[in-house]
PyMOL Python script that loads the backbone (N, CA, C, O; Angstrom):
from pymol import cmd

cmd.read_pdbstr("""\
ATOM      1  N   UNK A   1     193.374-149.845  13.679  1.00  0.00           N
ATOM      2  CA  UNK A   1     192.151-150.475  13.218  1.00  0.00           C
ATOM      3  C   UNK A   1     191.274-150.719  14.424  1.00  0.00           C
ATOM      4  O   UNK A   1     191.856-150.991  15.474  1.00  0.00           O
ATOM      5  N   UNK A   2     189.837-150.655  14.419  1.00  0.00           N
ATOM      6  CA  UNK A   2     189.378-150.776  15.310  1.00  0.00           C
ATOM      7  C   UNK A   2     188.802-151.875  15.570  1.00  0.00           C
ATOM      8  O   UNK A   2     188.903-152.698  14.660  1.00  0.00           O
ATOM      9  N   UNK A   3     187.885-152.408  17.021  1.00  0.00           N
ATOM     10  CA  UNK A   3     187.947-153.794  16.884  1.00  0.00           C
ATOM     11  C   UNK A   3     186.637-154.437  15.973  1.00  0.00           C
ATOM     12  O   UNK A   3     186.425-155.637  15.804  1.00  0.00           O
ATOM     13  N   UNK A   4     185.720-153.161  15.368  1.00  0.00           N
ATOM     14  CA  UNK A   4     185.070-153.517  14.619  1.00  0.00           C
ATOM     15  C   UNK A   4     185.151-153.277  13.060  1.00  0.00           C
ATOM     16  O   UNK A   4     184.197-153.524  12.323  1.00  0.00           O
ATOM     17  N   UNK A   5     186.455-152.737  12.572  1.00  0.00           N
ATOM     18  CA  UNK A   5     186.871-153.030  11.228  1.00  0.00           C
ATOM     19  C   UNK A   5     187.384-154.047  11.359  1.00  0.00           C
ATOM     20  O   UNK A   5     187.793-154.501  12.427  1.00  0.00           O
ATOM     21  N   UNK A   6     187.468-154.795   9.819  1.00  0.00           N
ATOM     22  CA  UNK A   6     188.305-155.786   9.737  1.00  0.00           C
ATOM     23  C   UNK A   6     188.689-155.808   8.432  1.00  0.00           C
ATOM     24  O   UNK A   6     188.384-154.809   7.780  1.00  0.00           O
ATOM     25  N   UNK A   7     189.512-157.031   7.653  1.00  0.00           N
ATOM     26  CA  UNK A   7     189.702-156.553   6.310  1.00  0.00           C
ATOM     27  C   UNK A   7     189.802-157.975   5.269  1.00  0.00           C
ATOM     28  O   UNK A   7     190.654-158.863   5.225  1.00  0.00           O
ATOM     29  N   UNK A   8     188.617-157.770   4.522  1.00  0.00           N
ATOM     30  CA  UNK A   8     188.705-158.846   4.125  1.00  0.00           C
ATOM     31  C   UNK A   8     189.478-158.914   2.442  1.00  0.00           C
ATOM     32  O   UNK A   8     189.862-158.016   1.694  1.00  0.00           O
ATOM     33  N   UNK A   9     189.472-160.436   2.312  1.00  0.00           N
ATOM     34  CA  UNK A   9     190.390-160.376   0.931  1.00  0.00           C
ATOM     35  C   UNK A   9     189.473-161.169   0.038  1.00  0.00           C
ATOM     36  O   UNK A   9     188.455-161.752   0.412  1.00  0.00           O
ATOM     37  N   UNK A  10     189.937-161.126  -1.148  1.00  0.00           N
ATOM     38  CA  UNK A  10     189.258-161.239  -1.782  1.00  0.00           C
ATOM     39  C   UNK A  10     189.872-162.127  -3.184  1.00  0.00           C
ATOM     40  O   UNK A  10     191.028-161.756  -3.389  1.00  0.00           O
ATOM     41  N   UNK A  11     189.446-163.138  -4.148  1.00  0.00           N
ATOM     42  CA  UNK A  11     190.257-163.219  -5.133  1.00  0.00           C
ATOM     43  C   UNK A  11     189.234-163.293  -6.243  1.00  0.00           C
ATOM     44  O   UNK A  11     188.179-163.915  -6.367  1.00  0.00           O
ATOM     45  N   UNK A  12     190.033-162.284  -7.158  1.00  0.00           N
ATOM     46  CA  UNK A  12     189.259-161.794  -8.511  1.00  0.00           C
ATOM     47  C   UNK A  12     190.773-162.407  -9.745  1.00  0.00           C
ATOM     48  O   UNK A  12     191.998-162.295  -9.794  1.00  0.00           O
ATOM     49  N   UNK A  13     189.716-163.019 -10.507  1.00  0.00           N
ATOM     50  CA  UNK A  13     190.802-163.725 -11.224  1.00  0.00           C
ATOM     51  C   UNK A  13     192.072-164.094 -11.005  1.00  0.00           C
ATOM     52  O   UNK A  13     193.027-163.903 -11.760  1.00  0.00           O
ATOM     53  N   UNK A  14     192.069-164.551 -10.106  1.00  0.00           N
ATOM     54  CA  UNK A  14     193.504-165.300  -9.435  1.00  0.00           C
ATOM     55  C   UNK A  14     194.299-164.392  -8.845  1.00  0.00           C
ATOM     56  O   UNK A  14     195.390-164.625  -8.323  1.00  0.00           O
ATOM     57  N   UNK A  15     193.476-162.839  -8.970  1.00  0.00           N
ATOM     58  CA  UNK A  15     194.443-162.285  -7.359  1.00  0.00           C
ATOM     59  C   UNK A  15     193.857-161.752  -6.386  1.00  0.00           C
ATOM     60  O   UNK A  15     192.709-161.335  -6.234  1.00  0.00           O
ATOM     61  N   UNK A  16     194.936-161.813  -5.597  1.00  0.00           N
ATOM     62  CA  UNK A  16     194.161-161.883  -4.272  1.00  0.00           C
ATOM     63  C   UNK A  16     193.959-160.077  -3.806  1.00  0.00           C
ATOM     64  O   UNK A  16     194.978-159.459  -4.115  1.00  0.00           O
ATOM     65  N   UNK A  17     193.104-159.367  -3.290  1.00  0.00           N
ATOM     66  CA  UNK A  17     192.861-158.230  -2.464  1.00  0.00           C
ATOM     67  C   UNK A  17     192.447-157.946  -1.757  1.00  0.00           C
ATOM     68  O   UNK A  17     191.270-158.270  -1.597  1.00  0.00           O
ATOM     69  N   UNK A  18     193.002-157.264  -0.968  1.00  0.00           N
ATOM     70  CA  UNK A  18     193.128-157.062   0.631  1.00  0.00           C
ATOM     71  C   UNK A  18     192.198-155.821   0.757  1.00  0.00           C
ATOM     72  O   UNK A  18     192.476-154.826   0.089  1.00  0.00           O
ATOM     73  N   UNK A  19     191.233-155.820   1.481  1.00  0.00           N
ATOM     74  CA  UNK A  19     190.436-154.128   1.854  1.00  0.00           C
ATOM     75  C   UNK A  19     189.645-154.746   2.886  1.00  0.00           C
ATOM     76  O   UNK A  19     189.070-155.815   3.091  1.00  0.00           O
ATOM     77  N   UNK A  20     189.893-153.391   3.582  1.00  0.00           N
ATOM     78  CA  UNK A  20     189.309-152.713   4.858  1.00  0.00           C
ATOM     79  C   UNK A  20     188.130-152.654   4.766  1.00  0.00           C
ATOM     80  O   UNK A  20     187.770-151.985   3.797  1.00  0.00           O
ATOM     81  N   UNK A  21     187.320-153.080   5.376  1.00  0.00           N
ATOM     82  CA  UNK A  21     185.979-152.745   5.628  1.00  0.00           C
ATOM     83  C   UNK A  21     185.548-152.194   6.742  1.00  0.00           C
ATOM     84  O   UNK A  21     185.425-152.802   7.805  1.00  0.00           O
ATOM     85  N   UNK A  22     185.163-150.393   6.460  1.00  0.00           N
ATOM     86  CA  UNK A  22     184.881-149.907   8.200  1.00  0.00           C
ATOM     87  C   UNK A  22     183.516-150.496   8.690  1.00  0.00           C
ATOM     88  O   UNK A  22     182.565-151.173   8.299  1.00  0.00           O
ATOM     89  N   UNK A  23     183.993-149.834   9.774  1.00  0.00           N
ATOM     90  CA  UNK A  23     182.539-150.638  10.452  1.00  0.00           C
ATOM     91  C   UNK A  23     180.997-150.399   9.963  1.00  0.00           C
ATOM     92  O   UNK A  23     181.128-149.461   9.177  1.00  0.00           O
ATOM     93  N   UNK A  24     179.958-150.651   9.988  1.00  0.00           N
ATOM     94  CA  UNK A  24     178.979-151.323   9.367  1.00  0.00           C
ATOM     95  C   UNK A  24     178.993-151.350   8.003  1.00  0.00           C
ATOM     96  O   UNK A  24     177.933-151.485   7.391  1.00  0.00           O
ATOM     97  N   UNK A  25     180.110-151.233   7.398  1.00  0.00           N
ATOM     98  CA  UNK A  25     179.921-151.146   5.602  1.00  0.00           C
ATOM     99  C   UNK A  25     180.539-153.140   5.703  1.00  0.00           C
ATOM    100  O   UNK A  25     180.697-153.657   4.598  1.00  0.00           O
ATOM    101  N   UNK A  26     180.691-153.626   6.367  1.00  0.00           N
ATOM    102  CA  UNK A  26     181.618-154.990   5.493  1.00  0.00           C
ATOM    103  C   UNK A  26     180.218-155.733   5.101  1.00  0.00           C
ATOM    104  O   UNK A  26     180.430-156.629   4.283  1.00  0.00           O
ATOM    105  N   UNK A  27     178.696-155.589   5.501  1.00  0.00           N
ATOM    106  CA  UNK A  27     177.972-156.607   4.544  1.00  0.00           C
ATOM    107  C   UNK A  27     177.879-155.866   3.261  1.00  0.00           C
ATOM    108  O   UNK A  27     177.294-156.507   2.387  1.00  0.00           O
ATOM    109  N   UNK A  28     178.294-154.698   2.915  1.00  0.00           N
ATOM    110  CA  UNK A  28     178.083-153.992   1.466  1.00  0.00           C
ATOM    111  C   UNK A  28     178.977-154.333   0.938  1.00  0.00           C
ATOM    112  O   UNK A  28     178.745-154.883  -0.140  1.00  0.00           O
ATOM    113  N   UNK A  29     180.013-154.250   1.236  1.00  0.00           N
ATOM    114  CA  UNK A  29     181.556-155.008   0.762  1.00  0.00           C
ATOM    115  C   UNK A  29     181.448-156.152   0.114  1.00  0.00           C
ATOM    116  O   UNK A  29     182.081-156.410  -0.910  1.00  0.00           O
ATOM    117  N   UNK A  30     180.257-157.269   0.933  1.00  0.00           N
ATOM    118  CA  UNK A  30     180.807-158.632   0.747  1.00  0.00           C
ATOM    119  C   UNK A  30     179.512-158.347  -0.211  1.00  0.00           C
ATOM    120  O   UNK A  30     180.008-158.257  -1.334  1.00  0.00           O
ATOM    121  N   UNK A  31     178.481-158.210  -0.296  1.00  0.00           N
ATOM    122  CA  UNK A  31     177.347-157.869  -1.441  1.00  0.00           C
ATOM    123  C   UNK A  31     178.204-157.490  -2.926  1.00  0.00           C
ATOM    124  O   UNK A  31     178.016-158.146  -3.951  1.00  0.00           O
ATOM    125  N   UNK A  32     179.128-156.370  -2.855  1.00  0.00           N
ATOM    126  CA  UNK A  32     179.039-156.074  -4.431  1.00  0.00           C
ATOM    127  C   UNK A  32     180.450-156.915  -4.889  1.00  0.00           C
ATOM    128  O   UNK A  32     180.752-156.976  -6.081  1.00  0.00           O
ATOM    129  N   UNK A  33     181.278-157.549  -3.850  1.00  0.00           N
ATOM    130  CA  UNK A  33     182.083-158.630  -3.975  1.00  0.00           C
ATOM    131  C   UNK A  33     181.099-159.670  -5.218  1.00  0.00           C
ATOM    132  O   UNK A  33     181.305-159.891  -6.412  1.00  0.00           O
ATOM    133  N   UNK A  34     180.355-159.980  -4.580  1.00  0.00           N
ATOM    134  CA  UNK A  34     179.372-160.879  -5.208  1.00  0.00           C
ATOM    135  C   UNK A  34     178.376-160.246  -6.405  1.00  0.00           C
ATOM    136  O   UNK A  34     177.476-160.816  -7.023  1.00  0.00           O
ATOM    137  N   UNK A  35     178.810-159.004  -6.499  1.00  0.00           N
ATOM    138  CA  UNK A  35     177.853-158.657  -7.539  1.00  0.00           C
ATOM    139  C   UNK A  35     178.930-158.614  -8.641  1.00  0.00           C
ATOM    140  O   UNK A  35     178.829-159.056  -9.786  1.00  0.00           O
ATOM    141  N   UNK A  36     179.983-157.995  -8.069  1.00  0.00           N
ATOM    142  CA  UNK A  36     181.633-158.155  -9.406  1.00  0.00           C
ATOM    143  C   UNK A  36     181.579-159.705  -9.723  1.00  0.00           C
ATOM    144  O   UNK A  36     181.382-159.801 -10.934  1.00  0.00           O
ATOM    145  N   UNK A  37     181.639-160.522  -9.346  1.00  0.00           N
ATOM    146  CA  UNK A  37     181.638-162.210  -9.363  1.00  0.00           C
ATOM    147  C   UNK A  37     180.373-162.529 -10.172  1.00  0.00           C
ATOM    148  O   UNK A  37     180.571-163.299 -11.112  1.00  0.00           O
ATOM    149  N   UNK A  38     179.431-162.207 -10.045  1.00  0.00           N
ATOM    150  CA  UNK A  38     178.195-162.367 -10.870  1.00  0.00           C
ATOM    151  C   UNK A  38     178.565-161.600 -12.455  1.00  0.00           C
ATOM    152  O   UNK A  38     178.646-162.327 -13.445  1.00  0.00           O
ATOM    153  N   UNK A  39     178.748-160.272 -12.566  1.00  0.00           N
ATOM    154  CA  UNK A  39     179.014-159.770 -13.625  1.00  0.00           C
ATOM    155  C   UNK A  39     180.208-160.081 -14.307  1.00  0.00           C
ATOM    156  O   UNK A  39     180.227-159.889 -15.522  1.00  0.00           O
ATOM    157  N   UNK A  40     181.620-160.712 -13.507  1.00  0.00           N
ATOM    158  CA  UNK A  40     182.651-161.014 -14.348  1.00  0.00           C
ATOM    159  C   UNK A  40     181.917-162.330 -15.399  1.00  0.00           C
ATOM    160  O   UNK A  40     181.855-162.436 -16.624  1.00  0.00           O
ATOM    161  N   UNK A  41     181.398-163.265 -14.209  1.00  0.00           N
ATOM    162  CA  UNK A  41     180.892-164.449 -15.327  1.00  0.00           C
ATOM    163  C   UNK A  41     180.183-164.356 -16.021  1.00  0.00           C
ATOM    164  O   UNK A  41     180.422-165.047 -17.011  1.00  0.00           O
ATOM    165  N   UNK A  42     178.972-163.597 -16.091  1.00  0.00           N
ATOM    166  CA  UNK A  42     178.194-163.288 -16.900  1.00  0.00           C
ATOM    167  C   UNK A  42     178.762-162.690 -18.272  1.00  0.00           C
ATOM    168  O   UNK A  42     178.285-162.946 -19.378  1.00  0.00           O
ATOM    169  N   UNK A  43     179.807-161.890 -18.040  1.00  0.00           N
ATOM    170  CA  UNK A  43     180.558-160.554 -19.336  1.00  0.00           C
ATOM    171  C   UNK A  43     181.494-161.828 -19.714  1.00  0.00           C
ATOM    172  O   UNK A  43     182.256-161.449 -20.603  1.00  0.00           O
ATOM    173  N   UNK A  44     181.730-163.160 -19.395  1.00  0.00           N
ATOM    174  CA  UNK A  44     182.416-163.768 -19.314  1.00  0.00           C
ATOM    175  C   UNK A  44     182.160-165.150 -20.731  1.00  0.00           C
ATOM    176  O   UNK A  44     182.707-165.572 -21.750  1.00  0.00           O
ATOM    177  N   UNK A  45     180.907-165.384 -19.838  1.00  0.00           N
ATOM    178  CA  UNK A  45     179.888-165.817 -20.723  1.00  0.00           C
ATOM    179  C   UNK A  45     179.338-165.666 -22.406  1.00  0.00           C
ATOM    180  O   UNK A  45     178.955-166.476 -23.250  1.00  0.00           O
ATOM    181  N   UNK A  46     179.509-164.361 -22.375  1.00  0.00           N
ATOM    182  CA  UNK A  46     179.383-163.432 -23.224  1.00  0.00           C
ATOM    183  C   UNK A  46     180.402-163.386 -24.242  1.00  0.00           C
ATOM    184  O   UNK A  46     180.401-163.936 -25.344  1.00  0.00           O
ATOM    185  N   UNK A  47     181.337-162.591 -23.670  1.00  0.00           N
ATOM    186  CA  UNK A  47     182.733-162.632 -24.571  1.00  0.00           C
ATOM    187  C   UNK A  47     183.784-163.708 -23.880  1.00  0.00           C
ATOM    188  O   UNK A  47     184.565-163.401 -22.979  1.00  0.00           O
ATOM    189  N   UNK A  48     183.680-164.824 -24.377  1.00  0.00           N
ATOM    190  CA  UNK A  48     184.644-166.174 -23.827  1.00  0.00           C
ATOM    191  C   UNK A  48     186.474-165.929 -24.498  1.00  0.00           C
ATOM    192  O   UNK A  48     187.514-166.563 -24.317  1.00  0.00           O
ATOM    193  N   UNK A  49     186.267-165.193 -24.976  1.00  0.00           N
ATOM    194  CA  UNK A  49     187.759-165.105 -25.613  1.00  0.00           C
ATOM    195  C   UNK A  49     188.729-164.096 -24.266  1.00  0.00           C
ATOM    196  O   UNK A  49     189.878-164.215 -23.839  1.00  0.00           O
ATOM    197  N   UNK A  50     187.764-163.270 -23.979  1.00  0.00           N
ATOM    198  CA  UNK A  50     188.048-161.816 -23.151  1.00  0.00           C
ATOM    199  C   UNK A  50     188.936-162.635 -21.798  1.00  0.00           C
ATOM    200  O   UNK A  50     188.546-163.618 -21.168  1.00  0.00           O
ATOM    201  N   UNK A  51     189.978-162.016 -21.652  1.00  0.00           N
ATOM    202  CA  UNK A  51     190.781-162.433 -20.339  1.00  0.00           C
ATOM    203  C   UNK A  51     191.573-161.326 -19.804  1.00  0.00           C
ATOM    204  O   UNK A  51     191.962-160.394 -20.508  1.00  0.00           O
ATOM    205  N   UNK A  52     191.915-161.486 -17.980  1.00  0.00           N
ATOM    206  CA  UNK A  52     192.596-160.612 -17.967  1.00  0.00           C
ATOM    207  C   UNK A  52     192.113-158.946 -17.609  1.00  0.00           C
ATOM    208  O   UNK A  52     191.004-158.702 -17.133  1.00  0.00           O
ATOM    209  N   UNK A  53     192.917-158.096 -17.854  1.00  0.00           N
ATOM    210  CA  UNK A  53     192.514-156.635 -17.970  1.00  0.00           C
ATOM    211  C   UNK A  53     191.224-156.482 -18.883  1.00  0.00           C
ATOM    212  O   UNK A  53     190.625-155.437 -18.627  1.00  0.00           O
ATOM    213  N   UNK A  54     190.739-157.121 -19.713  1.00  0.00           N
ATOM    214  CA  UNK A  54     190.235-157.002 -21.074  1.00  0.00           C
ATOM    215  C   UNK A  54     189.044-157.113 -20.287  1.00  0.00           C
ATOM    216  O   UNK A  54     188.300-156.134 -20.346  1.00  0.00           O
ATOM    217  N   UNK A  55     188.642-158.179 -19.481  1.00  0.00           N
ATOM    218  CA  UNK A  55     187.160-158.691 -19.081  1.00  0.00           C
ATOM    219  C   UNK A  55     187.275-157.964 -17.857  1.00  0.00           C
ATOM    220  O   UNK A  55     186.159-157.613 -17.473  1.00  0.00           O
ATOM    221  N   UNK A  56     188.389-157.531 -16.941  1.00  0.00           N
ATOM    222  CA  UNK A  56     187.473-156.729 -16.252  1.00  0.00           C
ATOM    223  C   UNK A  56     187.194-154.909 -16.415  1.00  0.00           C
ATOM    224  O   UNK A  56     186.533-154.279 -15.590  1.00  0.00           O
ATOM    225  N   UNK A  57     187.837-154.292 -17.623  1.00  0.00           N
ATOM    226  CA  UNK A  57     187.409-153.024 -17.847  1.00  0.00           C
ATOM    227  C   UNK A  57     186.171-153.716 -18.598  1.00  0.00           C
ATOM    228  O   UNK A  57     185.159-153.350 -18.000  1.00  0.00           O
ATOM    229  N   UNK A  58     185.876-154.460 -19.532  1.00  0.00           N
ATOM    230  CA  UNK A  58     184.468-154.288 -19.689  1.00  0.00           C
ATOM    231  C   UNK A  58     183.274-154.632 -19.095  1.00  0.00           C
ATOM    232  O   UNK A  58     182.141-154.491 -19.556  1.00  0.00           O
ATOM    233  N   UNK A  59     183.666-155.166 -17.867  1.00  0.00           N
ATOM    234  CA  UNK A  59     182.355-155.609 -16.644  1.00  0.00           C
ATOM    235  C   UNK A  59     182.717-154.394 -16.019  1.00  0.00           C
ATOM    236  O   UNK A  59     181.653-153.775 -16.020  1.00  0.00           O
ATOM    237  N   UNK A  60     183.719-153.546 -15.393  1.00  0.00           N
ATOM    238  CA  UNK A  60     183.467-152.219 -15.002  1.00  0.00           C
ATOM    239  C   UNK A  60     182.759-151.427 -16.287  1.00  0.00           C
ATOM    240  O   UNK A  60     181.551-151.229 -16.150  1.00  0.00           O
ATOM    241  N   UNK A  61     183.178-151.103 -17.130  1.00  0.00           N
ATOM    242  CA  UNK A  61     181.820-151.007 -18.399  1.00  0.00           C
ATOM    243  C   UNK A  61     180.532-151.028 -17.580  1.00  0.00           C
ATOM    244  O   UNK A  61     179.919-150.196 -16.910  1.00  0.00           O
ATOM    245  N   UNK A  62     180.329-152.601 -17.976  1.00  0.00           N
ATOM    246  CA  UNK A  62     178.919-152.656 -17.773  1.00  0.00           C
ATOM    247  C   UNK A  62     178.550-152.655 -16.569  1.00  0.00           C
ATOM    248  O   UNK A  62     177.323-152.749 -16.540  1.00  0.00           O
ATOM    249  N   UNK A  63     179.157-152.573 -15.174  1.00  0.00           N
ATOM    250  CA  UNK A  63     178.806-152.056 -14.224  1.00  0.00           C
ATOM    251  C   UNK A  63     178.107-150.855 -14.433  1.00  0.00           C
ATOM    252  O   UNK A  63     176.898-150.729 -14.237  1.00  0.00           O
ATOM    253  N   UNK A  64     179.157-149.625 -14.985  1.00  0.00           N
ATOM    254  CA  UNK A  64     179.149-148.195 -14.632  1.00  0.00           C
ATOM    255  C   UNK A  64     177.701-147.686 -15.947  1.00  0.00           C
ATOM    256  O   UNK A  64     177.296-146.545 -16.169  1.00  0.00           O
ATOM    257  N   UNK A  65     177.314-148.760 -16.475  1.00  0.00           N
ATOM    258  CA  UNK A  65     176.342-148.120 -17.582  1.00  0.00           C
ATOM    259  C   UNK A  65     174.923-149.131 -16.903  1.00  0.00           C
ATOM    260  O   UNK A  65     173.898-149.118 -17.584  1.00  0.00           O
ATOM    261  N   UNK A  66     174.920-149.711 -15.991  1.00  0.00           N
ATOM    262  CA  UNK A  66     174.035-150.161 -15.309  1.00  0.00           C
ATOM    263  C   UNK A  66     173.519-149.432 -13.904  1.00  0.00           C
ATOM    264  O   UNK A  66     172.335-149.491 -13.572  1.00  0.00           O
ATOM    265  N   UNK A  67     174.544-148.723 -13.095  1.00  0.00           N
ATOM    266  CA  UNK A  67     173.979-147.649 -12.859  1.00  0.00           C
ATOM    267  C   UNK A  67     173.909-146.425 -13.337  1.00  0.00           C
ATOM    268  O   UNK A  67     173.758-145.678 -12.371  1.00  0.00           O
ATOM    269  N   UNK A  68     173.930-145.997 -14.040  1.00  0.00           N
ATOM    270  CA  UNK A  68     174.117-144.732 -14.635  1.00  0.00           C
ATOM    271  C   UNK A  68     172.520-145.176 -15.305  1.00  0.00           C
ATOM    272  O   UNK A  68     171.733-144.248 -15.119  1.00  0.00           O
ATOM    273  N   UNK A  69     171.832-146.457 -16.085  1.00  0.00           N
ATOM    274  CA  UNK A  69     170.296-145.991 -16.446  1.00  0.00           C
ATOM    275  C   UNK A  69     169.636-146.059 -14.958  1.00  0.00           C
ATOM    276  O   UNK A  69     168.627-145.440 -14.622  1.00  0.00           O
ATOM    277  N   UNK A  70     170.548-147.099 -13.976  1.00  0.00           N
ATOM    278  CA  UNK A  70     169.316-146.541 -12.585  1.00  0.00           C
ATOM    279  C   UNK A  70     168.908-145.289 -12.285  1.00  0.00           C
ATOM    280  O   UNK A  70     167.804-144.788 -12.071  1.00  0.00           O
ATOM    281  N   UNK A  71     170.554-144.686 -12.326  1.00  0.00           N
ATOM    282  CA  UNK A  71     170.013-143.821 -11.853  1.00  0.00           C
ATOM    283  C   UNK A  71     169.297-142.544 -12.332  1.00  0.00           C
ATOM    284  O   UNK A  71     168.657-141.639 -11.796  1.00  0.00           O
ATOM    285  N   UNK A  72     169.652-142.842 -13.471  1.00  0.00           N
ATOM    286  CA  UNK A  72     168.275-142.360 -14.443  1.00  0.00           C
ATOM    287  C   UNK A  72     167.144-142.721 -14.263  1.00  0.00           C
ATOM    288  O   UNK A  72     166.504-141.670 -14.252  1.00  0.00           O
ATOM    289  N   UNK A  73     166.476-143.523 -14.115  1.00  0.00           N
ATOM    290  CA  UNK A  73     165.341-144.177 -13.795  1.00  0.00           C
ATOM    291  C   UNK A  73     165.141-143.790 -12.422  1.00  0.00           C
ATOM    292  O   UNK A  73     163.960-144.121 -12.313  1.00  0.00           O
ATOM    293  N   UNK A  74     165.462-143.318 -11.285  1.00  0.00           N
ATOM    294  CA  UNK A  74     165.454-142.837 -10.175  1.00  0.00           C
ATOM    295  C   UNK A  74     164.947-141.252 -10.185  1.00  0.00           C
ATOM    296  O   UNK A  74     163.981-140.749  -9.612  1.00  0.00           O
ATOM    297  N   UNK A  75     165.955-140.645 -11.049  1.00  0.00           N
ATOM    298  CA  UNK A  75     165.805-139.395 -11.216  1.00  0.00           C
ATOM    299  C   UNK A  75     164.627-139.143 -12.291  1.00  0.00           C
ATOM    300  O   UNK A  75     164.377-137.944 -12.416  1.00  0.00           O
ATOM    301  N   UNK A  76     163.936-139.904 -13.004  1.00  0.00           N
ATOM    302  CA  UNK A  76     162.980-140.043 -13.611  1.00  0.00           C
ATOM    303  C   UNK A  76     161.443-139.675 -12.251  1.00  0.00           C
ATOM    304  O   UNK A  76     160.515-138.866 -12.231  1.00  0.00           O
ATOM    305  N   UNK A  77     161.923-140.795 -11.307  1.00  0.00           N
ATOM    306  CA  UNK A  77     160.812-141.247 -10.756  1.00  0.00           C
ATOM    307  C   UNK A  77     160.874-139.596  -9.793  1.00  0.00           C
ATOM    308  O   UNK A  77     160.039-138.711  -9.981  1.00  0.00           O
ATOM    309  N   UNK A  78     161.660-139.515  -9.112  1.00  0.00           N
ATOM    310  CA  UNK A  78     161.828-138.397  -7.960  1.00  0.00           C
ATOM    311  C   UNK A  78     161.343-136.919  -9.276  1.00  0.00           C
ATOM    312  O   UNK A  78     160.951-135.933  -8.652  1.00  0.00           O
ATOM    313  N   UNK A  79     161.338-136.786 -10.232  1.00  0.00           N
ATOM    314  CA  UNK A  79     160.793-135.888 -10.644  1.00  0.00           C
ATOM    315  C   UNK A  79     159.034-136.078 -10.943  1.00  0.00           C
ATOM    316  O   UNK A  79     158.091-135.317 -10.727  1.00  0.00           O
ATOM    317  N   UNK A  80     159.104-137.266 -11.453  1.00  0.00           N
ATOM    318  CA  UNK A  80     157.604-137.593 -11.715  1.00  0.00           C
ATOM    319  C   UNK A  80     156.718-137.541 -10.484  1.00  0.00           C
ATOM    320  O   UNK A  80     155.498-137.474 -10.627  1.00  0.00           O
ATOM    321  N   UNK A  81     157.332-137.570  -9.160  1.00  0.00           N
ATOM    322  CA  UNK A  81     156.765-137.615  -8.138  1.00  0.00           C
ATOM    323  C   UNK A  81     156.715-135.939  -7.566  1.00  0.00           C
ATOM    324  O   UNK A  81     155.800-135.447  -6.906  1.00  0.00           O
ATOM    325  N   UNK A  82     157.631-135.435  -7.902  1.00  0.00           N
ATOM    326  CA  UNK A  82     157.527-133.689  -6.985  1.00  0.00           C
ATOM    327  C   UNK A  82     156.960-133.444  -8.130  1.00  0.00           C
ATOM    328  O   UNK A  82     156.563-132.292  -7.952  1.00  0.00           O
ATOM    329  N   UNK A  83     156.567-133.818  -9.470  1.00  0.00           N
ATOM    330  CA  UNK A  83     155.730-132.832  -9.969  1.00  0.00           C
ATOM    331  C   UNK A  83     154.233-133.358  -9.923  1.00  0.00           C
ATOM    332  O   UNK A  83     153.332-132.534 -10.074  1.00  0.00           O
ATOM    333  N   UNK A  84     153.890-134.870  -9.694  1.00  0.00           N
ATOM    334  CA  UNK A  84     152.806-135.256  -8.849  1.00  0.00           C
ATOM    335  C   UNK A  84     152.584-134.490  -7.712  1.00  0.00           C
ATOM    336  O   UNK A  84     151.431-134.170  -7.426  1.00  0.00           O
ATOM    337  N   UNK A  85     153.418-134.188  -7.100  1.00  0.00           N
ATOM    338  CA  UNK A  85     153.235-133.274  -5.435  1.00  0.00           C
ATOM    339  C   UNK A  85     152.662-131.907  -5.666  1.00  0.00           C
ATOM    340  O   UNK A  85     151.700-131.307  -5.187  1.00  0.00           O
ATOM    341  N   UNK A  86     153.596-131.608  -6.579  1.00  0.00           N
ATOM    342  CA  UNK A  86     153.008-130.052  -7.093  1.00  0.00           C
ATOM    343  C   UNK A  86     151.847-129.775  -7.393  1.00  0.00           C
ATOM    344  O   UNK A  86     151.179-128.778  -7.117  1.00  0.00           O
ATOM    345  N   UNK A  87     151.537-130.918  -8.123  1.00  0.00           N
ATOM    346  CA  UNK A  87     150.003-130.563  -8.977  1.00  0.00           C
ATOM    347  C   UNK A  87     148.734-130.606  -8.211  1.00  0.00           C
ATOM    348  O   UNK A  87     147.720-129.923  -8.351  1.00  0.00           O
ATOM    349  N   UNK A  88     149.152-132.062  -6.921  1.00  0.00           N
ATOM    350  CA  UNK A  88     148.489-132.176  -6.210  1.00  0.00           C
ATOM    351  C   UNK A  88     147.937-130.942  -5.198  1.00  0.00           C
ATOM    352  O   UNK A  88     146.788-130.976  -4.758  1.00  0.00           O
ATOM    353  N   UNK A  89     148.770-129.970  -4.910  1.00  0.00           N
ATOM    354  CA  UNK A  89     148.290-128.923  -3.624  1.00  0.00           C
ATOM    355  C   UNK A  89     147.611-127.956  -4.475  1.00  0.00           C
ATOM    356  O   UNK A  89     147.074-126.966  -3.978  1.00  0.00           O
TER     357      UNK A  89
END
""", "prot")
cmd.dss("prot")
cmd.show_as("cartoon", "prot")
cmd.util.cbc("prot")
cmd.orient("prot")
């Protein structure tokens, strides 16, 4: 390990996980740490019965269908724009 990885842990519903963060990725690490923590409670909020495996495949759910319209909406824009470019010359 080098002296600028390090590895932080983490606890998601009462367990604990251990990951590596290489070097300049650990503020992205600790960002979507906090974005899983935001969306467990929120999906949480939501469906109060949900525990367990149950609440977190469906906040990975709604993770993976929250980017998937970004990035639709991205690929929206990057076309609307090269065909702005096009039209323009």
């Amino acid at each position: 390990m080098s002296v600028e990885e390090r590895i932080e842990v983490f606890s998601i519903l009462g367990n604990e996980y251990s990951v590596k963060a290489p070097p300049g990725e650990q503020q992205a690490l600790l960002q979507a740490f906090g974005m899983l923590e935001r969306t467990l409670a929120e999906t949480k909020r939501k469906y109060p019965t949900l525990v367990g495996d149950r609440l977190l495949v469906l906040t990975a759910l709604n993770l993976c269908q929250n980017q998937l319209t970004t990035q639709t909406r991205i690929d929206a824009l990057v076309a609307a724009a090269s065909a702005a470019s096009e039209t323009a010359r």
